[in-house]
PyMOL CGO cylinders between C-alpha atoms (Angstrom):
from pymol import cmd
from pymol.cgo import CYLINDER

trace = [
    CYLINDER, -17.93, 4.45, 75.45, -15.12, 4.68, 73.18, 0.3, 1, 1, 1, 1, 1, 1,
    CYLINDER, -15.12, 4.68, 73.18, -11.64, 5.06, 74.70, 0.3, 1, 1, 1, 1, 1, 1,
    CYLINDER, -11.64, 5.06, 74.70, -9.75, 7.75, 74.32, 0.3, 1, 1, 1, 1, 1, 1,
    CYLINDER, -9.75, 7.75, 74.32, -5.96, 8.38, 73.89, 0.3, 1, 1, 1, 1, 1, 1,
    CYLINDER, -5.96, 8.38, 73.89, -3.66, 11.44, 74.07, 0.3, 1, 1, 1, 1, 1, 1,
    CYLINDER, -3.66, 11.44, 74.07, -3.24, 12.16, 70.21, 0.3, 1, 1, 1, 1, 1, 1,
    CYLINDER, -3.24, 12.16, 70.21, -7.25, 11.33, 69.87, 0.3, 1, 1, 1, 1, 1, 1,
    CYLINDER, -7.25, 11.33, 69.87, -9.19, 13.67, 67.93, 0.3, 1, 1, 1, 1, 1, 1,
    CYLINDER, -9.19, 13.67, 67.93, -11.80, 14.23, 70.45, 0.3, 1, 1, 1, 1, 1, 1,
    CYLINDER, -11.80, 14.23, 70.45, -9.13, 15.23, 73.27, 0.3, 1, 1, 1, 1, 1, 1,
    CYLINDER, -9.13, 15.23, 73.27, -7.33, 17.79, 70.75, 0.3, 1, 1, 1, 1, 1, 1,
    CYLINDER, -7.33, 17.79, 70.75, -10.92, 18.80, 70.18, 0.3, 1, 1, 1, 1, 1, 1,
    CYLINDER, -10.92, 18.80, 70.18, -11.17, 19.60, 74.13, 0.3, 1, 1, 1, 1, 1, 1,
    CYLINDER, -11.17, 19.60, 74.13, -7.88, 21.01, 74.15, 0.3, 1, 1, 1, 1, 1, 1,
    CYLINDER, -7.88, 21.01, 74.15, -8.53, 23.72, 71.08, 0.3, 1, 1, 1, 1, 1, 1,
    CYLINDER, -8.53, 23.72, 71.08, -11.70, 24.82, 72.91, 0.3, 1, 1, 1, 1, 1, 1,
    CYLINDER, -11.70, 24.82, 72.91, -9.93, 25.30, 75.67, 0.3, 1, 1, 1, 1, 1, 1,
    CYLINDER, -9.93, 25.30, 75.67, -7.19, 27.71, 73.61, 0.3, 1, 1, 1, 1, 1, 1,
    CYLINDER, -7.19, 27.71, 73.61, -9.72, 29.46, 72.04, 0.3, 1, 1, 1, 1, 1, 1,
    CYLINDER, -9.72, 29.46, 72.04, -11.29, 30.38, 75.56, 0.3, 1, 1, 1, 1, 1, 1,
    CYLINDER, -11.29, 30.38, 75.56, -7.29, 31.41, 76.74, 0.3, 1, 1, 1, 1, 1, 1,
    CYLINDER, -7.29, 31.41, 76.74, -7.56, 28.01, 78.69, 0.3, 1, 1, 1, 1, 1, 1,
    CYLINDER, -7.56, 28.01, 78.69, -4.69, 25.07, 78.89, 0.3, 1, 1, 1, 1, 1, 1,
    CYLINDER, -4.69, 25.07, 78.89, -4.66, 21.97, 80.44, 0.3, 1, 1, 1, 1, 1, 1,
    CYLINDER, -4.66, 21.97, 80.44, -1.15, 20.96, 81.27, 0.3, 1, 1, 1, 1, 1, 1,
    CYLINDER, -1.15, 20.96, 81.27, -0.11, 17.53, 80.17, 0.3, 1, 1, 1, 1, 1, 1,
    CYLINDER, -0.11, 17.53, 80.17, 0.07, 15.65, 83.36, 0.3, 1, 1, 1, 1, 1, 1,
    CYLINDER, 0.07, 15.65, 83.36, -3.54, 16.55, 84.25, 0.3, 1, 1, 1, 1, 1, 1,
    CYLINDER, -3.54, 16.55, 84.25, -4.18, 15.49, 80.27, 0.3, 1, 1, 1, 1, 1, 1,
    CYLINDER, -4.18, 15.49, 80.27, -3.81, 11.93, 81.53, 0.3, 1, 1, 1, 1, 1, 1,
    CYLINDER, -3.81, 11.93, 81.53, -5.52, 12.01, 84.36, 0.3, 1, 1, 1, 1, 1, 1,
    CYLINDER, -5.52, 12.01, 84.36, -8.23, 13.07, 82.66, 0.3, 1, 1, 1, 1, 1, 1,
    CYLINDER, -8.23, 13.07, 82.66, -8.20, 10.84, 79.80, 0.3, 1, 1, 1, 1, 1, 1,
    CYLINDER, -8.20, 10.84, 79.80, -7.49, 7.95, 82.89, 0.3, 1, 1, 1, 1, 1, 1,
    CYLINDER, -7.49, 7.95, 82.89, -10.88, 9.61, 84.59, 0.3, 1, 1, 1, 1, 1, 1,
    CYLINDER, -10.88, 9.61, 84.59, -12.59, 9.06, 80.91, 0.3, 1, 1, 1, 1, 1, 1,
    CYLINDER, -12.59, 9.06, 80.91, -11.25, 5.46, 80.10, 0.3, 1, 1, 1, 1, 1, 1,
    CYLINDER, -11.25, 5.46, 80.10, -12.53, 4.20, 83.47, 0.3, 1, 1, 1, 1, 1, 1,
    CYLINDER, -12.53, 4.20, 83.47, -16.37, 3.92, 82.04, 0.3, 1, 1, 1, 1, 1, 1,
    CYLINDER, -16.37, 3.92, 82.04, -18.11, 5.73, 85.39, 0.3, 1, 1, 1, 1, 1, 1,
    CYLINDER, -18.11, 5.73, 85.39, -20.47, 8.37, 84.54, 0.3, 1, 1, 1, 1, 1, 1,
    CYLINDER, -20.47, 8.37, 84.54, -18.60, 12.03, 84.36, 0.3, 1, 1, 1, 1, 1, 1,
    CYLINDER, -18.60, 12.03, 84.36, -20.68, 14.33, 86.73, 0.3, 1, 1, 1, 1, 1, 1,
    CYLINDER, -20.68, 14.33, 86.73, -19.43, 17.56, 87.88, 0.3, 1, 1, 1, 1, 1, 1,
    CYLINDER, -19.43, 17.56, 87.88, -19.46, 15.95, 91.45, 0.3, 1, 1, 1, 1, 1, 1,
    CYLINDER, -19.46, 15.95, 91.45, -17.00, 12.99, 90.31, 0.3, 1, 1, 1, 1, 1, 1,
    CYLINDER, -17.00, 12.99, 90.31, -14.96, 16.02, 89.22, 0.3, 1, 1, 1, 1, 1, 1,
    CYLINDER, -14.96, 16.02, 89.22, -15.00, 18.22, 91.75, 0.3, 1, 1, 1, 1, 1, 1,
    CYLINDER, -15.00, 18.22, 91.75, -14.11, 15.12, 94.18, 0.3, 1, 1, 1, 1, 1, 1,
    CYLINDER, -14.11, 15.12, 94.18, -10.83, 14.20, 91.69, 0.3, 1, 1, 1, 1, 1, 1,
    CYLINDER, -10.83, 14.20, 91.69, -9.82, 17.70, 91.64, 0.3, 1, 1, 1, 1, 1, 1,
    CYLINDER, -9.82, 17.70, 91.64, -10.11, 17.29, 95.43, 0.3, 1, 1, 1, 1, 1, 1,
    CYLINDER, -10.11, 17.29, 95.43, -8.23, 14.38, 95.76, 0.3, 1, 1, 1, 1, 1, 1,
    CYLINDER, -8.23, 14.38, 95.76, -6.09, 15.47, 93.29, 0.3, 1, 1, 1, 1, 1, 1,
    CYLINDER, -6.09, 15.47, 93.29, -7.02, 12.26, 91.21, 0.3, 1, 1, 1, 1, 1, 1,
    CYLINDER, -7.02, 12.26, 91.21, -7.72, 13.82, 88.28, 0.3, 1, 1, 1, 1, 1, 1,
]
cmd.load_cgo(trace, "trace")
């Protein structure tokens, strides 16, 4: 999978959904998402739920 970067297309993409459904993500958690993406596992809702849990976004 491609990586991603903070001034990528695809996360200003995510980003502008997110405004359009009077959603933000605030920059911090930005990186630990893009972090979450870069690091090749598989993104299931469970790998989510357990970073948001950890707080390891």
């Amino acid at each position: 999978m491609k990586q991603i970067q903070m001034n990528s297309k695809e996360l200003k993409r995510v980003t502008k959904n997110l405004q359009l459904e009077n959603m933000s993500l605030h920059p911090s958690l930005q990186k630990k998402a893009v972090s979450l993406v870069n690091s090749g596992i598989d993104i299931t809702p469970s790998v989510i739920k357990k970073a948001l849990q950890n707080g390891k976004v």
